[in-house]
C-alpha angles and dihedrals in degrees: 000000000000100000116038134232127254125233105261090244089063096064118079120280098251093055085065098081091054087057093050094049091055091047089057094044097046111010091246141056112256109251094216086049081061098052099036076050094061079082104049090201098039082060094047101056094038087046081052097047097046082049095058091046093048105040113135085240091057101130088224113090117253093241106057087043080065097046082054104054083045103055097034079053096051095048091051107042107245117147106184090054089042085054097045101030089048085052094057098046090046087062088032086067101024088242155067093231097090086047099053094054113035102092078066103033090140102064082040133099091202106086119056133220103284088039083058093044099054092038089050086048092047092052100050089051086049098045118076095207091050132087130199101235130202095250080061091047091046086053101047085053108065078048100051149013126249089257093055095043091055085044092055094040079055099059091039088057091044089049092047090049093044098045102043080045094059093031094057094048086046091234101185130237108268093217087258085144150012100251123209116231108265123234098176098118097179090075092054085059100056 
């Protein structure tokens, strides 16, 4: 980690609760919670706003949201959202299989017309030499309403700034999942 991590009884008092309620979920505290949390506001807001995009009521289905915060995560490098994202997809689906596979879904049968569609929308919003086209938003479209297409660009932006966050300060994987060994070489270029 490149910037290290302060003891629990240094943050202020009411970001406490936030740590105890990440030891109970996960058995840990979330390294990246610890060093967002080195700017009291800058966690909140960011706490507030992964709330929102993860809420049980989110019209996007939980798990696309996960194939999402997986593949934005492998694109970008980040190996503590790759461990914990991967986690939640693999109970999302009950499986390993769609982790496995998804830094090559498209050489894959797994994922079916709507899970390609947001993945190959995910990944023209995370690359920089990409461009979402008209012929994409068309698509999107007869999937989804406008609500839900702002809702899902959302999550897209938050995974990018979370992940390039962790990835830059090198915050480590938690051993939240077995990963499977990426081939996915166009992350390592970028």
């Amino acid at each position: 980690m490149r910037i290290p991590e302060k003891p629990i009884s240094s943050y202020p008092w009411y970001l406490r609760p936030f740590f105890w309620h990440q030891k109970k979920k996960y058995g840990q505290v979330l390294k990246p919670a610890l060093i967002w949390a080195r700017v009291p506001r800058l966690f909140a807001a960011i706490a507030i706003l992964y709330g929102v995009l993860d809420r049980k009521s989110s019209p996007i289905d939980p798990v696309l949201r996960s194939l999402v915060t997986v593949r934005v995560s492998q694109i970008n490098g980040c190996h503590f959202c790759i461990d914990i994202n991967s986690a939640v997809l693999a109970k999302r689906t009950g499986s390993m299989n769609k982790v496995e596979a998804l830094d090559q879904w498209q050489n894959s049968e797994l994922f079916d017309s709507k899970e390609r569609l947001v993945l190959e929308y995910a990944e023209a919003v995370t690359y920089t030499d990409r461009r979402v086209g008209d012929d994409l938003s068309q698509r999107l479209h007869e999937h989804f309403n406008e609500d839900e297409i702002v809702e899902l660009t959302g999550l897209i932006a938050f995974q990018n700034l979370s992940s390039k966050f962790n990835s830059a300060l090198d915050l480590p994987a938690q051993g939240f999942c077995r990963l499977p060994k990426s081939t996915d070489h166009n992350a390592e270029s970028r």
